[in-house]
C-alpha positions in Angstrom: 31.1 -50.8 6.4 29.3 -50.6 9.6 25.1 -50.9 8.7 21.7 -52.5 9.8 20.6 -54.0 7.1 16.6 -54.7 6.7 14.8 -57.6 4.8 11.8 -59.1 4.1 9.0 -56.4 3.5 6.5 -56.9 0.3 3.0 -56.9 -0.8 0.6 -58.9 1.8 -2.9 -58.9 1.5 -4.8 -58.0 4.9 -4.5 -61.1 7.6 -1.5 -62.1 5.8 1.8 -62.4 7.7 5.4 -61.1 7.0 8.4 -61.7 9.1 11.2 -59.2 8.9 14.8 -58.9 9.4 17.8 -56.6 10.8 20.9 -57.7 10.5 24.0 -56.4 11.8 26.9 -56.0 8.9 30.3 -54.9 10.5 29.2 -55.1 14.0 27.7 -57.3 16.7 24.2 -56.6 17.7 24.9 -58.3 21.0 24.7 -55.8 23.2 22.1 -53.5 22.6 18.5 -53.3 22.3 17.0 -53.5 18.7 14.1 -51.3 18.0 11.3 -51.4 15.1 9.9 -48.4 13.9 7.6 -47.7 10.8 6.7 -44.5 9.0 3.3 -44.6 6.9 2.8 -42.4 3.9 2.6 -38.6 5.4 2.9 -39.9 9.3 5.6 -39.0 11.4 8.1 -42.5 12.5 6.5 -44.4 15.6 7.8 -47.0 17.3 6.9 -50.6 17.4 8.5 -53.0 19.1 12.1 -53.1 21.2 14.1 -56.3 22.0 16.8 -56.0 25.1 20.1 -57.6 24.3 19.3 -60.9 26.0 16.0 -60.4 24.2 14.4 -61.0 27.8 12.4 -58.2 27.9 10.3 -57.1 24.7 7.8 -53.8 24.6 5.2 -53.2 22.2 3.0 -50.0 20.9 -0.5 -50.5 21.6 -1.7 -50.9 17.8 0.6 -53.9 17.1 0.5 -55.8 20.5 -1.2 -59.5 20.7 -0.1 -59.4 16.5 3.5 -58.9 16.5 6.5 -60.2 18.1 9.9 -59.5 17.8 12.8 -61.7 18.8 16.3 -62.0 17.8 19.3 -64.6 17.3 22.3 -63.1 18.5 24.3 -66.2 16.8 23.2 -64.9 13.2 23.4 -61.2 14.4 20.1 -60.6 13.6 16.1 -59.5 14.9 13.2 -60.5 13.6 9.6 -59.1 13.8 6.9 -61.5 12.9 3.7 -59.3 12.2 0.5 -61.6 11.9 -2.8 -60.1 10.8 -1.6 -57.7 9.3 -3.7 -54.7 8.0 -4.2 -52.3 5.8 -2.9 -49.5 8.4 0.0 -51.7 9.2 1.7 -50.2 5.7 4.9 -48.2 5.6 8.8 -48.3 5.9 9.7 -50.4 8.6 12.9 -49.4 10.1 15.1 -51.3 12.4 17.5 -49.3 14.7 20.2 -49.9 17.3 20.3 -48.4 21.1 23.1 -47.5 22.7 21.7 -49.1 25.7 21.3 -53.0 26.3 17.8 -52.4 27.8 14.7 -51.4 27.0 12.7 -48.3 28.1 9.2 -47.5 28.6 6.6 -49.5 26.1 7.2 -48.5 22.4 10.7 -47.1 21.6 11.1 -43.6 20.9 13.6 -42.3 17.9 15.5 -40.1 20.2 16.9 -43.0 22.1 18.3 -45.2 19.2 21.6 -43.1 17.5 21.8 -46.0 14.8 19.9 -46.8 11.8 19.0 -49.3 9.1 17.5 -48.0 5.5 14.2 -49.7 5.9 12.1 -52.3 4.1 8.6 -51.3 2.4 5.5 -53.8 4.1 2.5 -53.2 1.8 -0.7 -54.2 3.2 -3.6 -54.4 0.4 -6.1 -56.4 -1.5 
C-alpha cells in the first residue's frame, strides 16, 4: 500500500522541541519535494516548510522561519521537521505531503501543488 506515513507529534510544553517524521511506505520519496503543512483547530491548512529532492533548497512560512528546519534522508526514505521553540500557536495536525515535482516553488508550499498525502500527526503545544 502506497502511503506517507507521519510520526512523532505529542504534548510539548512552550520552548520545547519536537522532531517529526514522513516516511515513504511503498514508494521512494527520492524524487520529489516533501512539503509540511499544519491545520490548527478551526484554521484552514497552511504551509510550512518544503524540501527539494536533493534537499538543496528548503522554503519556509514566515511564522516558523529561524525555529524550524526540515531535512530529509533519502537512504531511510524519510523527512524530518525539527521545530524548536515551539509555541502555543504552533498546535495542530501536521501533515506531510508529496509533490509531483522535484523542486520547490515560491516560499511556503501551497496544497494545490502537492496531489499526495500523509494522515497527519497531532503536535500539542501547552503548559
Amino acid at each position: 500500500q502506497l502511503q506517507l506515513v507521519e510520526s512523532g507529534g505529542g504534548l510539548v510544553q512552550p520552548g520545547g522541541s519536537l522532531r517529526l517524521s514522513c516516511a515513504g511506505s511503498g514508494f521512494t520519496l527520492n524524487y520529489n519535494a516533501i512539503g509540511w503543512f499544519r491545520q490548527a483547530p478551526g484554521k484552514e491548512r497552511e504551509g510550512v516548510s518544503c524540501i527539494s529532492s536533493s534537499g538543496g533548497r528548503t522554503t519556509y512560512a514566515d511564522s516558523v522561519k529561524g525555529r524550524f528546519t526540515i531535512s530529509r534522508d533519502n537512504a531511510k526514505n524519510t523527512v524530518y521537521l525539527q521545530m524548536n521553540s515551539l509555541k502555543p500557536e504552533d498546535t495542530g495536525v501536521y501533515y506531510c505531503a508529496k509533490r509531483t515535482y522535484s523542486s520547490c516553488s515560491g516560499y511556503a508550499p501551497a496544497m494545490s501543488e502537492y496531489p499526495f498525502w500523509g494522515q497527519g500527526t497531532q503536535v500539542t503545544v501547552s503548559s
